[in-house]
DOBAZA-110090 format. One line per 10 residues: for each residue z, y, x of C-alpha. Coordinates in nm, 4 decimals. Example, Ala and Ser with C-alpha at 12.3 -4.5 7.8 and 13.67 -1.06 7.14 Angstrom:
BEGIN
0.7800 -0.4500 1.2300 ~ 0.7140 -0.1060 1.3670 .
***
This chain:
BEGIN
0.1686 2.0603 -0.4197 ~ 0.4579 2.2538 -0.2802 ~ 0.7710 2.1419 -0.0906 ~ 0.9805 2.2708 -0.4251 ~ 0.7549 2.0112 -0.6599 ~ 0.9317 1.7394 -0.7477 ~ 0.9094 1.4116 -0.5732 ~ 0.6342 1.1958 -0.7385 ~ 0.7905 0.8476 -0.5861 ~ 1.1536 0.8649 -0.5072 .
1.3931 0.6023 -0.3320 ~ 1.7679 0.6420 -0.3008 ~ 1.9746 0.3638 -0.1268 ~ 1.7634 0.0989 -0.2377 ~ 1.8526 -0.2700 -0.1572 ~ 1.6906 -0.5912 -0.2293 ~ 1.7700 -0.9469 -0.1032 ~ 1.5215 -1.3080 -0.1918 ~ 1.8547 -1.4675 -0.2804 ~ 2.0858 -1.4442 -0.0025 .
1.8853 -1.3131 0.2517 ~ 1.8998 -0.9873 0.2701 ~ 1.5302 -0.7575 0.2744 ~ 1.6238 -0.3813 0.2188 ~ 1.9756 -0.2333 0.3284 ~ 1.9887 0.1705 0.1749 ~ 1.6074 0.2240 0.1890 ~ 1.5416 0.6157 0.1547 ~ 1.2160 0.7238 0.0929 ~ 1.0052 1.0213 -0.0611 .
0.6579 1.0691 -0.1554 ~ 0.4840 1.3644 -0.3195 ~ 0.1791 1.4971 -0.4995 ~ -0.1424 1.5228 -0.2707 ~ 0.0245 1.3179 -0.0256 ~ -0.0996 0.9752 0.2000 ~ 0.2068 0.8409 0.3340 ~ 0.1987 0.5264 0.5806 ~ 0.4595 0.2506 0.5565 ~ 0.4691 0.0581 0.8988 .
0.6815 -0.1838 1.0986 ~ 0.6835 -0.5489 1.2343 ~ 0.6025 -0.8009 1.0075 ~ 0.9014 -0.9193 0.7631 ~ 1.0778 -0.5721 0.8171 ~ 1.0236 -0.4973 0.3697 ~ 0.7094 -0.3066 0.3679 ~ 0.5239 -0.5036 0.1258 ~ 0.8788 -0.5778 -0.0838 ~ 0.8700 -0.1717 -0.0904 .
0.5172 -0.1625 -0.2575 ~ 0.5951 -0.4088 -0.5040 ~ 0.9340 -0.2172 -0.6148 ~ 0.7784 0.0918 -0.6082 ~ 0.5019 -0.0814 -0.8406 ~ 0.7887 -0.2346 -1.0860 ~ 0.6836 -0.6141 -0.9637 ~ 1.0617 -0.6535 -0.8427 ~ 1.3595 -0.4427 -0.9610 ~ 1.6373 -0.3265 -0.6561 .
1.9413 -0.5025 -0.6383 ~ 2.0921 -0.1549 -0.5968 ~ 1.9884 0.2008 -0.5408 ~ 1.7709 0.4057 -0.7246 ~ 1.3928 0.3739 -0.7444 ~ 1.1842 0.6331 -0.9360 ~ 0.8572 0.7001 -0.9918 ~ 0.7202 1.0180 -1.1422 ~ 1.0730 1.1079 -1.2665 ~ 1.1256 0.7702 -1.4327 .
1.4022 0.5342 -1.3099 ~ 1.2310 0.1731 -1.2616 ~ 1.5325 -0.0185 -1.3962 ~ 1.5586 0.1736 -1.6995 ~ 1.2017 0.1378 -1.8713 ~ 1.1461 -0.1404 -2.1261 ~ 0.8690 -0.3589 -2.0320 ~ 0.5927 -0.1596 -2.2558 ~ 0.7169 0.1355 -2.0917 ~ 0.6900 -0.0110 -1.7415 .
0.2967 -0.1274 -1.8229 ~ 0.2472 0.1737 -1.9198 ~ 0.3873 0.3598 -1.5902 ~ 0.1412 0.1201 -1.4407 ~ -0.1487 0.2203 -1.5641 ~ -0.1042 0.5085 -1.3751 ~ -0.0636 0.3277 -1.0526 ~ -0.4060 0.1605 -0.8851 ~ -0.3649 -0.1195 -0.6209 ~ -0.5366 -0.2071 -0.3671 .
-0.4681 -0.5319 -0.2196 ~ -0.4856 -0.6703 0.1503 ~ -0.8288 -0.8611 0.0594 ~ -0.9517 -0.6936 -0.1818 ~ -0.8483 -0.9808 -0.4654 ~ -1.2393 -0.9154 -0.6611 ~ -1.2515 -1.1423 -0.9721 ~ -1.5336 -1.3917 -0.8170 ~ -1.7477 -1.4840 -1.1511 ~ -1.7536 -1.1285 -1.2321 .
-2.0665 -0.8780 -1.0731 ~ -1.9613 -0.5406 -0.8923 ~ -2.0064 -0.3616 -1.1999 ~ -1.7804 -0.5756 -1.4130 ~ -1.5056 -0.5813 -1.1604 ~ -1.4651 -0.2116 -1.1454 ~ -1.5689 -0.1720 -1.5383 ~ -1.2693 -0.4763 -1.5945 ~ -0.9518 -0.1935 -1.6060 ~ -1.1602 0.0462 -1.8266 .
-1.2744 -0.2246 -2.0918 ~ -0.8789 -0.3174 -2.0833 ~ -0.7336 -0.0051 -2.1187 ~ -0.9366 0.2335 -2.2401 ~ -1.1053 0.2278 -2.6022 ~ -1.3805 0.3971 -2.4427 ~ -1.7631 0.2977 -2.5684 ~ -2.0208 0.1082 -2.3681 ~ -2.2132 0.3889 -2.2297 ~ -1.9355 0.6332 -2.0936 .
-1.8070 0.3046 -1.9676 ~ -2.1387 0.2591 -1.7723 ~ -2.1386 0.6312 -1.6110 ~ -1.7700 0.6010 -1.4929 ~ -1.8499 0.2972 -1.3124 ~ -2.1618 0.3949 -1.1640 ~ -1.9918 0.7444 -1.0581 ~ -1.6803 0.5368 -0.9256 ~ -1.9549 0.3053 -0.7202 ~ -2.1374 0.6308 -0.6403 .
-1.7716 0.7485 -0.4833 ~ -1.7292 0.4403 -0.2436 ~ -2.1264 0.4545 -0.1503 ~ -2.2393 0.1344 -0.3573 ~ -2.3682 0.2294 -0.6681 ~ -2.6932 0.0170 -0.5652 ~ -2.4706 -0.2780 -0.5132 ~ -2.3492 -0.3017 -0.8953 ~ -2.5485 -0.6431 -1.0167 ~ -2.4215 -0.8284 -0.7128 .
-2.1790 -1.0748 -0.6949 ~ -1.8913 -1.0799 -0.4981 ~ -2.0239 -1.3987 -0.2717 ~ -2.2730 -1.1528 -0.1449 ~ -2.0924 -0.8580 -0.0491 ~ -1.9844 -0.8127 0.3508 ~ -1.5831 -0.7739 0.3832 ~ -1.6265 -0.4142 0.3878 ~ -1.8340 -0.3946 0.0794 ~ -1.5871 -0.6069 -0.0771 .
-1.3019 -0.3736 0.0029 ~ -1.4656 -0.0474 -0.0718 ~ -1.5120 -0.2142 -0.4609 ~ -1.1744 -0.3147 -0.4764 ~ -1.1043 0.0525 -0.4204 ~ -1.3044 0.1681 -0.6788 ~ -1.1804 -0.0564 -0.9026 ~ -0.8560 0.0597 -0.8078 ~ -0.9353 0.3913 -0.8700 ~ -1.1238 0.3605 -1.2418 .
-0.8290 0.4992 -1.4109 ~ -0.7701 0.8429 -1.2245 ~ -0.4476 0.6714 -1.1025 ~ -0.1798 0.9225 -0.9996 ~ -0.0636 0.7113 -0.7524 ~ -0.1999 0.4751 -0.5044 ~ -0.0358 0.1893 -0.2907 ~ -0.2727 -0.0143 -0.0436 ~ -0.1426 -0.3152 0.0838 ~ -0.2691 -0.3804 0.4533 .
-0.6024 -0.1908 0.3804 ~ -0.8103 -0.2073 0.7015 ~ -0.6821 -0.5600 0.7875 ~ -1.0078 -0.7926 0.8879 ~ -1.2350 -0.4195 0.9125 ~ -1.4753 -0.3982 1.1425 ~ -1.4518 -0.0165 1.3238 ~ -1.7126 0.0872 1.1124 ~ -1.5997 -0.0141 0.7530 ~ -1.2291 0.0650 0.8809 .
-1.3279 0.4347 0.9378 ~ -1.5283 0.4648 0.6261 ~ -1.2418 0.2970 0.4406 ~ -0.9441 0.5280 0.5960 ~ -1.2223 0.8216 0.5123 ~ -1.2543 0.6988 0.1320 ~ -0.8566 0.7065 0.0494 ~ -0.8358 1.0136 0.2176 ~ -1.0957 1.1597 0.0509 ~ -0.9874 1.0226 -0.3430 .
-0.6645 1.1014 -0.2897 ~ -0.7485 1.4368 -0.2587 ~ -1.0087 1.4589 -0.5170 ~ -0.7485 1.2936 -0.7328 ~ -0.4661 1.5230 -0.6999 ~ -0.2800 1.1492 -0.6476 ~ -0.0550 1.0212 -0.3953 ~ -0.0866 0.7216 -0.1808 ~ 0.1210 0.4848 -0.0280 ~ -0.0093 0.2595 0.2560 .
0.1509 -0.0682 0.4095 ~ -0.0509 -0.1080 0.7609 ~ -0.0375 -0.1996 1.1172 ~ -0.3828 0.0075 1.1790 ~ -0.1221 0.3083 1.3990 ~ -0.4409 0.4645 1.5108 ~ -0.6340 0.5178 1.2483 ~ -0.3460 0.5749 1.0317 ~ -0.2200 0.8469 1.2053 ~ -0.5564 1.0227 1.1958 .
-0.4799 0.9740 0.8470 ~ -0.2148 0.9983 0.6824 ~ 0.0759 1.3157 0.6018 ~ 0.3546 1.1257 0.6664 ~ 0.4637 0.8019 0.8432 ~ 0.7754 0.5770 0.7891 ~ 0.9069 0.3072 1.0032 ~ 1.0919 0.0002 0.8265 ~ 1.2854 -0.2453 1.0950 ~ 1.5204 -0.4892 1.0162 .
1.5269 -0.3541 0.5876 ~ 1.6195 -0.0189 0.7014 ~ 1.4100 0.3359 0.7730 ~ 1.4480 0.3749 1.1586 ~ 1.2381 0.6496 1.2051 ~ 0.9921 0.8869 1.0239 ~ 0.7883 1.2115 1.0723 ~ 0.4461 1.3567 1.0674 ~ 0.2054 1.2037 1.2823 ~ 0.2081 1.4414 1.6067 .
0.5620 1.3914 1.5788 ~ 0.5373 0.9945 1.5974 ~ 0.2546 1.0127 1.8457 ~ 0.5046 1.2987 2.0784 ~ 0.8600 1.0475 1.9701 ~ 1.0418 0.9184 2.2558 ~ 1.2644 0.6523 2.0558 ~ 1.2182 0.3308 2.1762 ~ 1.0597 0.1561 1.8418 ~ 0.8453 0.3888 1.7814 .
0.6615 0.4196 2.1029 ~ 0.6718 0.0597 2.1316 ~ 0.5049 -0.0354 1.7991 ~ 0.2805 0.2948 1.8768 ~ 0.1655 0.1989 2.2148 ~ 0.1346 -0.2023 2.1127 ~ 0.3902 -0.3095 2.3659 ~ 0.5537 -0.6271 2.4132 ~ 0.8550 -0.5367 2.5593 ~ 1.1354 -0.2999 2.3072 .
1.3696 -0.3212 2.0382 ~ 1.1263 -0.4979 1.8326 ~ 1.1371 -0.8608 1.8523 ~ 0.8462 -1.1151 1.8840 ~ 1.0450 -1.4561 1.8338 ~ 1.1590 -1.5100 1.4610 ~ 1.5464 -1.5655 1.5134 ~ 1.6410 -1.9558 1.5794 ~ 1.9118 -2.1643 1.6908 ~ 1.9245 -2.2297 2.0637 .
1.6991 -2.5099 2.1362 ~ 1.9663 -2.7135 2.3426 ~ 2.1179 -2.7360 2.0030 ~ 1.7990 -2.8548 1.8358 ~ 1.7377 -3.1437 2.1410 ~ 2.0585 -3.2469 2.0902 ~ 2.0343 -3.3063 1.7434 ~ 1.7398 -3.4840 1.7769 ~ 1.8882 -3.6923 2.0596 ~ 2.1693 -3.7794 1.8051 .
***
């Protein structure tokens, strides 16, 4: 991967609203080949709307989103499931199917997609188990697997397919230390065996910055700052070091925006 390669996730003044309130407002945002890119932010600020665009659940309102050269809003919707197998997800809890074993979860996207007979079937699991450290794990259920274990099979489930391009959706939230290092180790590590990118929504700074390439930070629908790490970690603006350095006080608000409350009383007094 060189600067020169072409973007493999591209987005050009992108906007989205939920009906009239507004999400996104000229999102910009570039991702290439061999990269782990961090999307952070306060909650409610878009990250997770910009996952699902990116993945072709939601189309912009305006703007341009494309992924590996194809514009979102332009596939048909055989076109678009295809583009998606190509993507793996991996999603804040892990989201295992709970009457199926280890093995069948991860085995589930191959049996789908793939024409592929029993016993190559078998290996690619095992080696895909073998990947996230649990190929001894396979015949249990999900019921009996630890949080960690649980997310670590969701991840090589995610993976099954070779995907070219990863999105994690809050993947270290409810980690202890231990499986949150392995974890940040594991999508480090198959994203570069890969050759894939990855795209992560989290609010894990530390970690993430150990991490990741490249971080953005979404506020209010908009990017308000980005850079490599050292560059966030050195940054003087004030939303960054806040959200950096977990402080209450800054730009970023904690109260959800409300009516003043003499307004409320007096409504209720009425």
């Amino acid at each position: 991967m060189t600067v020169s390669d072409p973007p493999l996730v591209r987005l050009e003044q992108v906007h989205f609203a939920y009906g009239e309130r507004e999400i996104l407002r000229g999102v910009d945002l570039t991702v290439r080949r061999g990269q782990v890119v961090a999307i952070m932010g306060g909650s409610g600020s878009g990250k997770t709307t910009l996952l699902r665009l990116i993945g072709g659940q939601l189309r912009a309102d305006a703007g341009k989103v494309e992924v590996d050269g194809q514009a979102l809003d332009c596939l048909s919707t055989p076109e678009l499931y295809a583009l998606r197998r190509r993507m793996g997800m991996l999603f804040q809890f892990g989201a295992l199917f709970t009457d199926m074993s280890v093995f069948d979860n991860v085995a589930f996207p191959l049996r789908e997609h793939t024409g592929l007979p029993a016993e190559l079937i078998r290996d690619l699991v095992l080696m895909k188990l073998q990947a996230v450290g649990l190929r001894g794990a396979a015949p249990l259920m999900p019921a009996e697997l630890s949080g960690g274990m649980a997310r670590r099979v969701a991840l090589a489930r995610a993976v099954a397919l070779d995907p070219m391009l990863m999105l994690y959706d809050e993947p270290f939230a409810g980690l202890d230390p231990i499986s949150l290092g392995v974890t940040g180790q594991l999508i480090r590590r198959l994203n570069d065996a890969l050759g894939a990118a990855s795209i992560m929504v989290t609010h894990d700074v530390q970690v993430s910055l150990d991490l990741v390439d490249y971080v953005y930070f979404v506020s209010e629908g908009r990017i308000v700052a980005q850079g490599a790490p050292d560059e966030i970690r050195a940054s003087s603006a004030p939303f960054v070091h806040q959200f950096v350095h977990a402080e209450a006080d800054g730009p970023v608000p904690f109260h959800y925006p409300a009516p003043p409350l003499d307004s409320l009383l007096d409504g209720a007094a009425a």
